[in-house]
Structures are given as structure tokens and as C-alpha cells.
N, C-alpha and C positions, 0 to 999 in steps of 0.2 A: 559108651566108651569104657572100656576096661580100666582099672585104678592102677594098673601099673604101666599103661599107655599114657594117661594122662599126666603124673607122676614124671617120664620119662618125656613127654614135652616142655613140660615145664620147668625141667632138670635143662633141656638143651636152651629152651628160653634164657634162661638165669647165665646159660653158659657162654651164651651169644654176646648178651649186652656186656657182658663181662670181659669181653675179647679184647676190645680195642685199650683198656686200662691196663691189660694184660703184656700186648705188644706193641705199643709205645715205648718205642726206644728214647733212652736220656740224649740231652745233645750236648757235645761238648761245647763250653765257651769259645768263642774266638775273642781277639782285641785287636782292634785297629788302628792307626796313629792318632785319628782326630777323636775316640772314642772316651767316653766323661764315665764315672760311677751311674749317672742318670741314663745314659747311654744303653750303655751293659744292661743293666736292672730292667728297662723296657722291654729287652730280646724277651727277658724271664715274666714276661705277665702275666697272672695265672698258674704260674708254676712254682714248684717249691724252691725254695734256696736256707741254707745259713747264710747268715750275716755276721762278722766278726767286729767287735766294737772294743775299742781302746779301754775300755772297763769291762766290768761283768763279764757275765757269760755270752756264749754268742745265742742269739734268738732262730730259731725255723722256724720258717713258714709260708705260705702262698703271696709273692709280688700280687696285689691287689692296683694301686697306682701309685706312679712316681712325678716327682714334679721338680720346681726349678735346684729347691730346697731340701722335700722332704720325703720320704719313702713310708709308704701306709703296705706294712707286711700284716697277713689277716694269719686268721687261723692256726694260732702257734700253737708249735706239739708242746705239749704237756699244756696247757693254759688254753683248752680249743674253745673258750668261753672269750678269747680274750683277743684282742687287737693290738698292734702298736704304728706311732708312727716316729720314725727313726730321721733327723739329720742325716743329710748325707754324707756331710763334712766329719762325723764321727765314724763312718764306713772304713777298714781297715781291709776286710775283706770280705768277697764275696763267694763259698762256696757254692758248688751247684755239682749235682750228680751227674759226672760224664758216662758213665760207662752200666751197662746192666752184668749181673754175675751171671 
């Protein structure tokens, strides 16, 4: 097989698996009357969010799990070595990307 067939498979390969990260639309939040921070935070499992907290700065990262108490966000940008887990009672807010440019 020629080197720039093979090249060019492997170019469509690489471009394949790459699709579905690609066109995954954000989804906007909803909130509903009986809806808790724990609530909310569930829809997002595995996805990104900022978190805004009554101190500091706010943290991004991947909702990993949330529980009665406490929010375990992984993977935070800039510190991708690092984890945290977050009170929910110190939750202020929850950004989340609605919209793609």
C-alpha cells in the first residue's frame, strides 16, 4: 500500500474518532421547583462545569460524583494533577457552557 494511502487512512481515522468530541453540542441548564445544588450537579456527571465559591477563585473541572454533602470535581484546569472535593453548602454558583460559537 502506497505511503500516502496509508497516511491518508490514518488521517481519516484520527478524524473519525475525533467527530463525536467535536459535535457534542453544550446543553443548557434547566432548574425546576424541587431542584437542590445536588440536583443540578448530577445532570452534569462527567462534564465540565465552573463552580463559584463565596472565597477564592472559582474552580473548573469534570463533576466526577456528588453526594448528600459533598461535590468531588476532578481534573481541574490549570492543576490537571489535582482533585478537589467542594461542600455544597459553599456552592454560590454553578456555571456550565450552554451554547457552542
Amino acid at each position: 500500500m502506497p505511503r500516502s494511502t496509508v497516511q491518508a487512512v490514518l488521517f481519516s481515522l484520527v478524524l473519525a474518532l475525533s467527530l463525536p468530541a467535536w459535535s457534542t453540542d453544550p446543553v443548557p441548564p434547566t432548574v425546576e421547583s424541587k431542584d437542590s445544588m445536588a440536583t443540578l450537579l448530577t445532570r452534569y456527571l462527567n462534564q465540565s462545569v465552573m463552580i463559584r465559591l463565596g472565597y477564592g477563585e472559582p474552580l473548573s473541572g469534570t463533576v466526577k460524583s456528588v453526594g448528600d454533602e459533598l461535590l468531588h470535581l476532578g481534573t481541574l484546569r490549570g492543576m490537571e494533577y489535582y482533585d478537589a472535593v467542594i461542600r455544597l453548602e459553599d456552592i454560590e454558583a454553578v456555571v456550565i457552557r450552554a451554547r457552542s460559537q
